[in-house]
N, C-alpha and C positions, 0 to 999 in steps of 0.2 A: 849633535846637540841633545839634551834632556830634554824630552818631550814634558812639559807642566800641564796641568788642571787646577785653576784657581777656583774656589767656592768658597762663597760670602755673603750677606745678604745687606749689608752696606756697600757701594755702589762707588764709592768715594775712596773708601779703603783696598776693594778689588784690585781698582783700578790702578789705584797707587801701589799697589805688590807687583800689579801685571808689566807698569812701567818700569820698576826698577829690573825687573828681569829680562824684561825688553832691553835695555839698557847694555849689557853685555853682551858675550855670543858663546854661554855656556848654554842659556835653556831659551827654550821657545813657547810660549804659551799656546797651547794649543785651544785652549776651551776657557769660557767664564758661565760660571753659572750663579745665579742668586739663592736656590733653594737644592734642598739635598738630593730630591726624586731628581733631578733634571740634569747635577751632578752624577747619579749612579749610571744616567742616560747617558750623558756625553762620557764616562769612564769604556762605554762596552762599545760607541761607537768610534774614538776617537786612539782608545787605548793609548793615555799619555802614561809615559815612566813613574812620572811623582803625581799624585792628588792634596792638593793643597786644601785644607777643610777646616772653615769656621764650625767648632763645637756644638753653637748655638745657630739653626738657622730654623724656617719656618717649614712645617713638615718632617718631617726626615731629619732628625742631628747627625751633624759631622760622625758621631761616634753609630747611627743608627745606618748611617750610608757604610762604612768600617766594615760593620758586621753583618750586612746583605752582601758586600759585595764578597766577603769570607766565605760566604755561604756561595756564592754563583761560581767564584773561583776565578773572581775576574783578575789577572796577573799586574795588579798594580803597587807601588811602596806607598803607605800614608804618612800624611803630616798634619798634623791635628795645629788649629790656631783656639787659643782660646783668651779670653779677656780675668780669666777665673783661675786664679792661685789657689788651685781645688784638689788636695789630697784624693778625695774621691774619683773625679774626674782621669784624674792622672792615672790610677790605678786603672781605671775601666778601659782608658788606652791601650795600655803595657798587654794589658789580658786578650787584646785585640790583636796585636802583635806592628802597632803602630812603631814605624822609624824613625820620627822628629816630631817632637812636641814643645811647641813653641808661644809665650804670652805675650797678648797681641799688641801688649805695654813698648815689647823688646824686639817689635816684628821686623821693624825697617833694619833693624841693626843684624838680627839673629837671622833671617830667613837663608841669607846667602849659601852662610858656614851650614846652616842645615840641610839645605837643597845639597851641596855639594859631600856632606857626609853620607846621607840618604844616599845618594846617586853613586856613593863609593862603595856601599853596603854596610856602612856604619850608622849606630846609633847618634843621635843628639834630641840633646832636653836644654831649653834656657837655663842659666846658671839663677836663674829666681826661682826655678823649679828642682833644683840637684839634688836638694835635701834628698826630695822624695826618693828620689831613684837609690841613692847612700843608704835610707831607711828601709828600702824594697829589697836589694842587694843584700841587708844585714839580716833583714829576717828570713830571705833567699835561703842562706848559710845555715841560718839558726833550724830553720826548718828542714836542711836534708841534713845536718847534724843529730837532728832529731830522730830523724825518719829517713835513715840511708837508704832503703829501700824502694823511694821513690826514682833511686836511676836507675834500677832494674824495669822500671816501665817502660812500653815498646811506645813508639812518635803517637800511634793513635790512642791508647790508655791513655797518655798524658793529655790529649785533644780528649776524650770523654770526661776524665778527670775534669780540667775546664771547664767543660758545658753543663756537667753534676754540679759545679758551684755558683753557674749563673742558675740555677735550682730548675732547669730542665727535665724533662722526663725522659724516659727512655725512649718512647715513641720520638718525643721532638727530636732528640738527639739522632735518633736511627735518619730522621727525613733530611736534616740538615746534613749528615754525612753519605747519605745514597746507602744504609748498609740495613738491615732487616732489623727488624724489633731483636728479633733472639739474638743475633752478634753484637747487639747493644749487650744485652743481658749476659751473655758470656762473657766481654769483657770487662762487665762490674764484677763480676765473679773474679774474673782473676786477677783485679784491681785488688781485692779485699785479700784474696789469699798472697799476694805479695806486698799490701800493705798490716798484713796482721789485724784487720777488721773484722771483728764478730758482731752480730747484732743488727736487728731492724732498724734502718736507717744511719746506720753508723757511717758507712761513708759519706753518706749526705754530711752529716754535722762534721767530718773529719774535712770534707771538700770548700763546708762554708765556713768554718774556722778559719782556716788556710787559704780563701781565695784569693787576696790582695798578693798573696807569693808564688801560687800555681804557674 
């Protein structure tokens, strides 16, 4: 069975996700939590497969529990629930490296098919949200059309890359990946000379340009 982690801060709606999953004998809820911190708690103590996470909860967002738990390295797949047909949003997911994002309009319907893509290693987004992904996908293209160079980037370039666009520093950057200030700095160095970047701050604006596609 898929071990689940439901997170929500409605009580009523939790509960009704946790039932329908109950209902079957593909997943097991392992944990309910109402707010994010308590979520990130039950994630390290419980280690369920899927975390199921309302966007908006008190404390800690869905997408703020995402990115600590990135950082700890706690080995779990997300699924973002949100009530918010929010281009922005959506994008702050994808950057996260969220596997089902789902509006909470289309939950009872959607969550299944998405538990069970998730748990197969596949992507899924509500078909209320596909655009996004079609529109993410095409600037995807447009932008390594542009800039071929970016597949010459090694897995961690591409992860500092990233964190340059959430406009992190090199310090932050160094603590959140365990690696030293100066292999920060060496690797924006050779971010630049294989992205063809000259000038003060030019990756930065080439990083925030381009983050919604990074």
């Amino acid at each position: 069975m898929i071990r689940v982690l439901i997170a929500d801060d409605h009580p009523v709606f939790r509960h009704g996700l946790a039932t329908i999953l109950a209902d079957g004998k593909e997943f097991e809820v392992v944990g309910e939590a109402s707010e994010g911190s308590s979520a990130l708690a039950m994630m390290e103590q419980l280690a369920p497969d899927i975390a199921v996470l309302d966007i908006a909860m008190p404390g800690m967002s869905g997408l703020d529990v995402v990115r600590t738990a990135n950082e700890r390295n706690i080995e779990v797949e997300f699924v973002i629930l949100t009530m918010y047909n929010d281009e922005v949003y959506f994008h702050s997911a994808m950057e996260l490296g969220v596997k089902g994002y789902v509006l909470k309009e289309s939950a009872l319907h959607d969550l299944l098919a998405c538990l069970r893509a998730v748990a197969d290693g596949r992507f899924y987004v509500s078909p209320l949200v596909s655009h996004y992904l079609v529109k993410r996908n095409e600037e995807l293209k447009t932008l390594y059309t542009a800039q071929p160079s970016l597949r010459e980037l090694t897995p961690t370039e591409k992860k500092i890359l990233r964190l340059i666009a959430e406009n992190r520093t090199s310090r932050e950057i160094g603590k959140l990946l365990h690696i030293s200030y100066r292999t920060v700095q060496n690797h924006r160095t050779n971010i630049c000379q294989k992205l063809n970047l000259q000038g003060y701050n030019r990756l930065l604006q080439f990083a925030l340009e381009n983050r919604s596609s990074l």
